[in-house]
C-alpha positions, 0 to 999 in steps of 0.5 A: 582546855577547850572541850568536845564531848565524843561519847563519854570520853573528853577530848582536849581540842584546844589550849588557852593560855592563862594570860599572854607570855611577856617580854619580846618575841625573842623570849617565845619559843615560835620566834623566825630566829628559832626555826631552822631555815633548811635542814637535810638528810642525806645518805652515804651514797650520797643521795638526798634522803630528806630536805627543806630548802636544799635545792641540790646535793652534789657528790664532788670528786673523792670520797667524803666531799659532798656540796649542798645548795640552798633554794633560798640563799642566806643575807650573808655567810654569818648563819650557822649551821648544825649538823653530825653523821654516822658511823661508817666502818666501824669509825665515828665520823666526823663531818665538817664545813669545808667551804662556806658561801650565802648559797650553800656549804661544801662539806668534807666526812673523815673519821678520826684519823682525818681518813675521809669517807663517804657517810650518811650526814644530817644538818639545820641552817639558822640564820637571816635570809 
């Protein structure tokens, strides 16, 4: 560790590691297949709460049928997509992909009897772009 002296107390300011990590790219932590590409926060409203890479959110008619589209699409509709909701009258929800495009997911909200709701939602995008 890299040192300051701030008045007795030693402050850590930088870290080197002992040798480079071996094996390709893949095998490090920091690798562009590892980051998500778009993630967002949304809520029951719905309204956009938080996002990267979400050029829009657009409640589509009925309940429980959100659209997302991307600021910057995917090279193709192979990426994945993570994502989980919250609890809406006392139910769990469970939120599902219902339409897949390279530009954006159109997504549908149901609780366990597949009654849909309008809930809160959270996803990440991985993927080529």
């Amino acid at each position: 560790l890299g040192s300051a002296d701030t008045g007795g107390v030693l402050a850590a300011t930088y870290f080197l590691p002992a040798a480079h990590p071996g094996g390709t790219p893949d095998r490090n932590a920091l690798y562009r297949k590892n980051v998500p590409k778009a993630w967002v926060s949304f809520s029951s409203t719905p309204t956009l709460l938080d996002s990267y890479n979400i050029s829009s959110l657009t409640d589509e008619a009925g309940a429980g049928d959100v659209s997302l589209t991307l600021d910057r699409d995917f090279l193709s509709v192979n990426y994945c997509v993570i994502g989980g909701t919250g609890v809406a009258g006392g139910s769990t929800m469970i939120l599902s992909v219902s339409d897949w495009t390279v530009g954006g997911v159109r997504l549908r909200i149901t609780d366990n009897a597949n009654t849909v709701f309008d809930a809160s939602g959270y996803l990440a995008f991985f993927g080529n772009q």
